[in-house]
N, C-alpha and C positions, 0 to 999 in steps of 0.2 A: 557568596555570589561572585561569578567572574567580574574581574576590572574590564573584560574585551566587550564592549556594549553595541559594536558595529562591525559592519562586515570587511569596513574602511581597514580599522582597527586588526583583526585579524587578519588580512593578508599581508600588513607592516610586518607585525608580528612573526608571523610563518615564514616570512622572508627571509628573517634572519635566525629564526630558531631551531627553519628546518633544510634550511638552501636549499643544497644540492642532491635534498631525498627526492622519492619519485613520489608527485601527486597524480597525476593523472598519468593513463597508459590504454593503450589499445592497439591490435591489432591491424595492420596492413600490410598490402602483399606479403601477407605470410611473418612480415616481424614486429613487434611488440613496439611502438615509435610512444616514448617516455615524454614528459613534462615536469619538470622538477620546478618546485616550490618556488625559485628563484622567478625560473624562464614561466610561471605560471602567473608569476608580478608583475612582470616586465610585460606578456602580451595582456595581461588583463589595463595595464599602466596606456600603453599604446592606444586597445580600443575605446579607452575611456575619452581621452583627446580627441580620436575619433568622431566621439558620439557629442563633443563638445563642438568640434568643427562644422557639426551640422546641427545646431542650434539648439543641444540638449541641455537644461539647465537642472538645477536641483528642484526636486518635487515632479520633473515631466516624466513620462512614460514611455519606454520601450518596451517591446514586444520580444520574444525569443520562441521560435519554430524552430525543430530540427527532429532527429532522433535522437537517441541517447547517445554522445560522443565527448571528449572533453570541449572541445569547444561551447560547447551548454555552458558547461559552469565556468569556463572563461568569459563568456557572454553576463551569465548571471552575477559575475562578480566587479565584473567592471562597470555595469549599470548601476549596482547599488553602492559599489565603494566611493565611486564618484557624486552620487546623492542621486541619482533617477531613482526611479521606480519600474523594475522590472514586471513583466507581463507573462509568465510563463503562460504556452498553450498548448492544448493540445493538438500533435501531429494525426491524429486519427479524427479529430473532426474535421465537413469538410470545407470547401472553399468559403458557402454562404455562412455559416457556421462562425468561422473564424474572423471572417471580417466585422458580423455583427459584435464579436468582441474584442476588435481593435476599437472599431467607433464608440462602444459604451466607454471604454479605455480612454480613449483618448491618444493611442498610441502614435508619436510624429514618427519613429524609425522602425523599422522590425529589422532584427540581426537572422538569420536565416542560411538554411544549408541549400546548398545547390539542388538539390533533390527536391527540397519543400517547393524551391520559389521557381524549377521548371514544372511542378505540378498544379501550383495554384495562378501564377503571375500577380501577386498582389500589386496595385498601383498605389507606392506608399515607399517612403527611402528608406532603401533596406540594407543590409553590408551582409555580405556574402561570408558563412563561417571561414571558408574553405580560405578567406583572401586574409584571414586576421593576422598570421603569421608574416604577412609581408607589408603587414604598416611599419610605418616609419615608428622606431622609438619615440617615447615621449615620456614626460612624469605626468601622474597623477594629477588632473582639475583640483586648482585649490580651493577646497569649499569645504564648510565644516556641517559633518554631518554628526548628527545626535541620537542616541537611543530611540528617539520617542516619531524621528522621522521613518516616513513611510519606505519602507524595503522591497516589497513586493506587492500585487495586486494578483492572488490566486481566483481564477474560475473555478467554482464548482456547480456540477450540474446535482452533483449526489446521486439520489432516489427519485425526486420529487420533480424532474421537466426541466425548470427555467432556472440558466445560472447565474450565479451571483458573486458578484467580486467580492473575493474574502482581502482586507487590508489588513499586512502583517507591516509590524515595527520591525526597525533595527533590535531593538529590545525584546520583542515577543518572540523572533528566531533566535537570537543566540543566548536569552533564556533559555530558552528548550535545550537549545545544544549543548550548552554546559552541563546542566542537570543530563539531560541525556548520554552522554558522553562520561560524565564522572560514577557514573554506575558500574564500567567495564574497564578493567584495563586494559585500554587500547590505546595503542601511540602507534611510532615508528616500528617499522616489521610487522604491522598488520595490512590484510592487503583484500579490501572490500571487492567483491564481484557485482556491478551496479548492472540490474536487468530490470527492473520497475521504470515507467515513464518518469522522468524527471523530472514533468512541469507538473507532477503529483506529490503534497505538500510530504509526504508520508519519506519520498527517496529523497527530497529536496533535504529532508533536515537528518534521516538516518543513513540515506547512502550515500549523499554528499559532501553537506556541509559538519557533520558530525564529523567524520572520518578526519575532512580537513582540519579540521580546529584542533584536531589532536595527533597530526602528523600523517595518521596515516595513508598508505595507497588507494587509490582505486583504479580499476581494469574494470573497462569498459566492453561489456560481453559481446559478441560477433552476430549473435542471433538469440531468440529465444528457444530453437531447438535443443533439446536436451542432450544431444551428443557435442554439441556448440558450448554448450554450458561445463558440460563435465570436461570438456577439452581446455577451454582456458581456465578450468580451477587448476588439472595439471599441469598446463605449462606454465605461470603465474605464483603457486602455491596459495590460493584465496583460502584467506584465513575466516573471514566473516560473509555473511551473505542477507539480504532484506530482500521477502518475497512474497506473495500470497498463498494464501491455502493455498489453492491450483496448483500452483507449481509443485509444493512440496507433497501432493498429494500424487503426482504424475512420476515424480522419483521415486517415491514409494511405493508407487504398483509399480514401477520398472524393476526396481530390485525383484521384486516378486515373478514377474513374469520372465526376467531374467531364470531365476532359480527352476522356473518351469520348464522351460526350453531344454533347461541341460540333463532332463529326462531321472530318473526314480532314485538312484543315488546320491543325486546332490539334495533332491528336496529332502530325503532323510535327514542327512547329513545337517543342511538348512534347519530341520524341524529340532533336533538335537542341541545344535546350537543357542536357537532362540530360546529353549529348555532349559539353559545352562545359563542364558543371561537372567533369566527371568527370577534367578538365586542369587546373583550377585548387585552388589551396592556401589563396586567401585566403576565409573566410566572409563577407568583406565584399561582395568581387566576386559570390559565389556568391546573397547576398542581392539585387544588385542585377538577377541573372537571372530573378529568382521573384520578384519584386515582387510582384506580383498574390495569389500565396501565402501573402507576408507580410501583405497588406495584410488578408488573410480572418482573419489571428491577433490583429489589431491593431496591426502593424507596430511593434510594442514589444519581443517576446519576445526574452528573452536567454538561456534555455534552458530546455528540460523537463526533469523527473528522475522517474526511471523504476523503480517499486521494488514490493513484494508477492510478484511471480514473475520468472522468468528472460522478456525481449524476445527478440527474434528480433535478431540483429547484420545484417542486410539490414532490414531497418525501423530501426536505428539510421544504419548507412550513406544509405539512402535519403533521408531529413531533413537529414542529412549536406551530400547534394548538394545540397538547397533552401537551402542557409545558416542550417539550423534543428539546435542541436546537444542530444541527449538524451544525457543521464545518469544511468547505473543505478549503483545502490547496493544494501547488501545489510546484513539485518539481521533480529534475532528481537525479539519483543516484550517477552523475558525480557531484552534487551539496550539498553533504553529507546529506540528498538529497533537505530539505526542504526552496524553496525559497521565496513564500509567505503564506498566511495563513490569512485565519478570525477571530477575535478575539469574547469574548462574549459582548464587549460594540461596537463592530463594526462587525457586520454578512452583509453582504451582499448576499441577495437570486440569484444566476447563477457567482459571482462572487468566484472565488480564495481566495480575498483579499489583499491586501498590502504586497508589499517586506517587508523582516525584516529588520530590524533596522542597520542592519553591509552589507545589501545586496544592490547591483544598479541594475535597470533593464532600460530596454530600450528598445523599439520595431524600428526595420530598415525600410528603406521605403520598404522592401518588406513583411512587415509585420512580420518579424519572431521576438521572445523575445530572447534576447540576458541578459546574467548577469554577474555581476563579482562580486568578496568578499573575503572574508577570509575561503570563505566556499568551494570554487572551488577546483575539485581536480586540480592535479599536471599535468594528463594526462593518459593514458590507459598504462598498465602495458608491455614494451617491442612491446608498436607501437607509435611510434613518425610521423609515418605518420596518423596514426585513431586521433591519439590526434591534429596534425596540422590543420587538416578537422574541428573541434571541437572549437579550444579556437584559437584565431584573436586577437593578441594583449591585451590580458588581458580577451576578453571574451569569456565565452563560449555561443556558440550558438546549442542555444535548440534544433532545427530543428519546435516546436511548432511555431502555427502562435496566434495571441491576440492582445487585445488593453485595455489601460486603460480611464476607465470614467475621466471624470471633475474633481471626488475627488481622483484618484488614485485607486482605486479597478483595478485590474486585470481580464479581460476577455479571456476565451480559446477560439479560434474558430477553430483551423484545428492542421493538423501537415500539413511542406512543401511539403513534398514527398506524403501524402495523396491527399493532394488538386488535382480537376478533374478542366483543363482548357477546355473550351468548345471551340466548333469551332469560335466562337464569341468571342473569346480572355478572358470569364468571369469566373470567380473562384469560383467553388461551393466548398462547406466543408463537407462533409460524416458527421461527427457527428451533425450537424443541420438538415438534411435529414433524419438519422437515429432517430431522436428523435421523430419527428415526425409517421416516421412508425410504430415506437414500441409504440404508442399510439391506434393502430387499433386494435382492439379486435380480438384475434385467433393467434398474434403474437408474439413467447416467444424470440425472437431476433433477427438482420439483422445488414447485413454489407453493404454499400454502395462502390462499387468500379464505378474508372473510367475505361472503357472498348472501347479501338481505336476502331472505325466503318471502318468493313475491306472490301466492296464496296462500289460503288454507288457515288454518286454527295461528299458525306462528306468521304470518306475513310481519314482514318488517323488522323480524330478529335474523339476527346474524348466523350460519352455520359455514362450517372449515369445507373446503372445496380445496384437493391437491390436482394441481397442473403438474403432471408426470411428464419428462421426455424421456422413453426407451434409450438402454442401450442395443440399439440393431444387431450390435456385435455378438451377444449375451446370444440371441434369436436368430443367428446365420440359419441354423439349420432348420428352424421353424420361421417363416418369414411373413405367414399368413398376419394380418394387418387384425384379424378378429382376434383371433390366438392369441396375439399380445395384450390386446384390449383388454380379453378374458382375464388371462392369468395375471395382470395387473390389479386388477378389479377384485378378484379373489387375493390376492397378495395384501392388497388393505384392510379386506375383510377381517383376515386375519392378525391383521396389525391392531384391528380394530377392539380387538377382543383382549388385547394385553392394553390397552388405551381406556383410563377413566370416560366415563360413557361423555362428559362435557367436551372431550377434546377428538374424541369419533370421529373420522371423517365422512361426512353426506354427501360427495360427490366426487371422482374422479373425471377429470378431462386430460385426453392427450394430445401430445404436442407434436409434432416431426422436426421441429427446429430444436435450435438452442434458444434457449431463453434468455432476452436483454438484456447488457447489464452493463455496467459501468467501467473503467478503464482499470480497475482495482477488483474487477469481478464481482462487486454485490448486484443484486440483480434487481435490475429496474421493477419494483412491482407495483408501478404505477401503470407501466406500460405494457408487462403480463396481462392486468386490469386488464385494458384497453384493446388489444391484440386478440383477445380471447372473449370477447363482446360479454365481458362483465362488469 
């Protein structure tokens, strides 16, 4: 176990271990403006006296609003080094949103970027990120803070409507971090490209505070657009990257569609290639087939890791054969968050991976993953009934349902509350059904819900209903609104018939939208439910 129990702890630490490297960097007008390890002490040291000059003491609550920029994790590290309790929130909910969770909070300051606080005006003392740079020096609040004090107070809305303050330890994050971080060697000369929201438990401990604990960079991306993306992996050289399915699933048809564009020679050429990877074992050789592929990433990257929702294992195979290796890992926010994970001498294609190394898991007989650790939070911030529900004697129970292989790998197969029991007493999984659909051509995504059959001989048993959203694009040259109804309709039909007759779908509904979903991309299907008057 690490000796570094605090966040305090760690930036003494990296002060001196790592000076004058680059932690934080990002782009403006046009040049790369650095943060080094040192100068990331020193203004986190400043804001801290700061946030003490305006009455912030150990155990009170600050708030942090922004985008993703280092000033975030300057923010977030000067609140907890000094003993507050940070608030991360999120920038994409909105005004009334947000205040109802400073008030459950209890938040006295919010630190905030000039863009958040010209669009909302919250009435609440707030310090301007843009202004942290031109505080007066100062040293660090003396105050002694301890593993077992409070760090952060995470929101989560999840799946399920109403959010809940997840309370993380000194101890529960950089547990994680260490364990998480000692899996890879990563130090100095790695150099994180951070595009996930921040105030989302998942970048907070892999794109951030990971990196940092072990020296390495981070570059702060300029946009989420993909030529924004692939632009500062080459000018940068990002060596690591933390993403969701979406993303990596949006480079992956870019390649593709790239190789389309450049008309009947290249796709050969393309098709030969992937032929030729699909025989070899080494990554090395496989890289030096896709060159050109690498060269679009920054010919740096040494892998992706792939976390939020369940990937598709043909988009991890896929990258696979380009010499590009992704990594999913699996974790709840009430988990600080990360509880298992793939490593590069151990990938497993559809699996999670292996608990960490400080972590136990266990599946119940009714299948749910249950874990316990050093990583676990405490409980939901002023619900001791949401937290009882939650953690049973020591663990906390995921609501996910999984099982592990022979050798330990980790498999997702549902959540509890999603699972569709049939009138047959049999348990089908929405995301095994869904995978399948979003394999039919003309479909850009679907939700599988269970839906009670309300006559007839079955009333009150449950049958699988998929809410389809067309891809329009798929149907430019057919645009008729039946036409797609039709051959959708018929496209499951035929799904249907490679489908054990339990898991069949009884209903098709379509959608014109996109479908709900959360800042990490799962999709609200609470609110699918609800939306679609079921």
């Amino acid at each position: 176990m690490t000796s570094i129990l605090t966040v305090r702890e760690m930036l003494e630490v990296n002060r001196d271990k790592f000076g004058r490297l680059t932690a934080f960097q990002i782009k403006r007008n046009h040049l790369y403006y650095k943060y080094s390890f040192k100068l990331v002490y020193e203004l986190a040291s400043a804001l801290a006296a700061e946030l003490k000059k305006r009455g912030i003491t150990k155990g009170e609550r600050v708030a942090v609003l922004s985008e993703n920029r280092p000033e975030w994790g300057l923010a977030y590290l000067a609140i907890a080094g000094m003993g507050g309790v940070a608030v991360p929130l999120d920038a994409q909910l909105t005004a009334e949103e947000i205040k109802n969770l400073l008030a459950d909070s209890g938040s006295r300051v919010i630190i905030i970027s000039r863009a958040m606080e010209e669009k909302h005006h919250f009435q609440l003392s707030k310090i301007l990120m843009e202004q942290i740079e031109d505080l007066p020096s100062a040293d660090f609040p003396v105050v002694e803070v301890k593993p077992q004090d409070l760090a952060a107070i995470v929101y989560t809305s999840g799946t399920t409507g109403a959010p809940k303050g997840v309370m993380l330890t000194h101890g529960n994050i950089l547990s994680n971090v260490y364990a998480v971080s000692h899996l890879f060697a990563i130090g100095p000369g790695d150099n994180f490209l951070s595009v996930l929201p921040l105030h989302h438990a998942f970048e907070t401990t892999a794109g951030f505070l990971g990196p940092f604990y072990m020296g390495a960079g981070i570059t702060y991306a300029e946009s989420l657009k993909s030529y924004n993306l692939t632009r500062n992996m080459q000018e940068t050289g990002v060596t690591v990257m933390c993403g969701v399915p979406l993303l990596y699933n949006l480079f992956y048809d870019g390649i593709f569609r790239e190789v389309e564009e450049k008309g009947g020679v290249m796709r050969a050429l393309f098709s030969i290639l992937v032929f030729l990877a699909k025989g070899l074992y080494s990554q090395w050789l496989r890289r030096k087939l896709f060159a050109l592929i690498h060269r679009q990433f920054g010919g740096k990257i040494r892998f992706f890791v792939s976390g939020g929702a369940a990937i598709d294992p043909d988009i991890i195979y896929g990258f696979e054969l380009f010499g590009i290796t992704v990594l999913q890992g699996y974790g709840l926010t009430e988990s600080a968050p990360i509880l298992t994970c793939c490593t590069l001498e151990n990938n497993r294609l559809g699996s999670v991976g292996r608990p960490l190394e400080n972590v136990e898991i266990r599946i119940t007989g009714e299948g749910e993953i249950i874990a316990r650790g050093p990583n676990i939070m405490p409980g939901y911030y002023k619900r001791p009934d949401l937290t009882a529900e939650v953690i049973k004697e020591g663990w906390l129970h995921t609501g996910d349902v999984g099982r592990f292989d022979d050798e330990g790998y980790l498999y997702i197969t549902g959540r509890i509350k999603d699972i569709i029991v049939t009138g047959a007493g049999v348990n089908v999984y929405p995301e095994e059904i869904e995978y399948f659909i979003n394999k039919i051509g003309g479909i850009q995504e679907s939700c599988v819900l269970g839906v009670r059959v309300r006559e007839g001989a079955r009333r009150g048993m449950e049958e699988v209903w998929a809410i389809i959203v067309p891809d329009y694009e798929f149907f430019k040259k057919q645009a008729d609104l039946s036409y797609i109804e039709q051959y959708l309709k018929e496209e499951t039909k035929k799904l249907n018939q490679k489908l054990a007759e339990y898991k069949r779908i009884a209903q098709v509904k379509i959608r014109s939208i996109e479908l709900p979903k959360t800042t990490t991309r799962k999709v609200r299907r609470f609110q699918v439910r609800r939306e679609m008057g079921l």
